[in-house]
C-alpha positions in Angstrom: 0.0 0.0 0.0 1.4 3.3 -1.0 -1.0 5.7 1.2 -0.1 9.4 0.9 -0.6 11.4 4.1 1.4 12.4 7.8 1.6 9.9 10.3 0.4 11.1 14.1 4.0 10.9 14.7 4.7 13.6 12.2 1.8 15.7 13.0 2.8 15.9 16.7 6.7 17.1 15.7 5.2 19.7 13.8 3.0 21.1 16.6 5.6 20.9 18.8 7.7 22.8 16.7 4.8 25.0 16.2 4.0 25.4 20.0 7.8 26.2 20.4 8.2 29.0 18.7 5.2 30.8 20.1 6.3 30.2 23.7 9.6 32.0 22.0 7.3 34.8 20.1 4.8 35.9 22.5 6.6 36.9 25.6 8.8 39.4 23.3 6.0 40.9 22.1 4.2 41.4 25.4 7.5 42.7 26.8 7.8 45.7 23.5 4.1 46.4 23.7 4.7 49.7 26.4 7.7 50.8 23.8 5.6 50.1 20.4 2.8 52.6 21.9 5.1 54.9 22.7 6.5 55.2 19.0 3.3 55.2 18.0 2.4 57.9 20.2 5.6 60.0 18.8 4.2 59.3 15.1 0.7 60.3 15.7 2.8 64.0 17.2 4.6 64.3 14.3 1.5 63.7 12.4 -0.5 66.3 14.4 2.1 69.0 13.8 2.3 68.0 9.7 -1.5 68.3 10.3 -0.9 72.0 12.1 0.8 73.2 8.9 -2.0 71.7 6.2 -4.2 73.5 8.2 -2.3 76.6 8.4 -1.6 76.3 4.4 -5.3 75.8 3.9 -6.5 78.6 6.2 -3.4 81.3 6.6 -3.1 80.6 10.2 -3.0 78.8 12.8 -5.5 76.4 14.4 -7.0 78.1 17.8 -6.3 74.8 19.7 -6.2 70.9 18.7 -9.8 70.9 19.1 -10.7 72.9 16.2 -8.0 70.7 13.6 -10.5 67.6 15.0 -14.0 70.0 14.4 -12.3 70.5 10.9 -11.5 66.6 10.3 -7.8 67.6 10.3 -7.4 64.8 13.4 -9.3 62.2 14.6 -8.4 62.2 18.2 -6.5 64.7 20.2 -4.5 62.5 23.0 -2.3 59.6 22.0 -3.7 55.9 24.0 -2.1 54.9 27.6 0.7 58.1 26.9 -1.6 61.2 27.5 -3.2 64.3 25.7 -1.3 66.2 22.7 -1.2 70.2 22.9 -0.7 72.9 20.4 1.4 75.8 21.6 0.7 78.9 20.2 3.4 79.0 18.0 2.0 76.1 16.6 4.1 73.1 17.8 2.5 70.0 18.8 3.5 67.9 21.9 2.7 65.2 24.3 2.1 65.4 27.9 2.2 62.3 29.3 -0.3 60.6 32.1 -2.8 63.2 31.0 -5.5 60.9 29.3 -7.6 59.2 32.0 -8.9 55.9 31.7 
């Protein structure tokens, strides 16, 4: 008989191989989850102040306050998750002040 399929022996090397390398996998990304938020948090800043200066190209000045770029569909949100609220100056830079956003 020439039957063509995996033996239960080969199936359980290959979940164990499997079952391996997410015990390897998921504990480093748990442990990098606080430091990928925070550079997403410093993209969505740099964002916000590119966003500052479409605004201020569109309108001839500055936005009032991060509120009004969101009225205006400029931004969606104005504080970053878990890392706190962003906040215009008034010469128009954008920044993050951290442990401001409750929860």
């Amino acid at each position: 008989m020439n039957e063509k399929g995996f033996t239960l022996i080969e199936m359980l090397i290959v979940l164990f191989v499997i079952s391996i390398l997410l015990i390897i996998t998921i504990p480093n990304i748990l442990k990098n989850q606080n430091s990928i938020q925070s550079k997403g948090c410093d993209a969505y800043v740099k964002m916000a102040q590119s966003q500052v200066q479409a605004y201020q190209i569109d309108h001839h000045a500055l936005p009032e306050s991060l509120a009004e770029l969101k009225d205006k569909e400029y931004l969606k949100e104005t504080y970053c998750q878990k890392d706190g609220d962003i906040i215009l100056s008034a010469d128009g830079e954008v920044s993050l002040v951290k442990g401001s956003k409750d929860e």
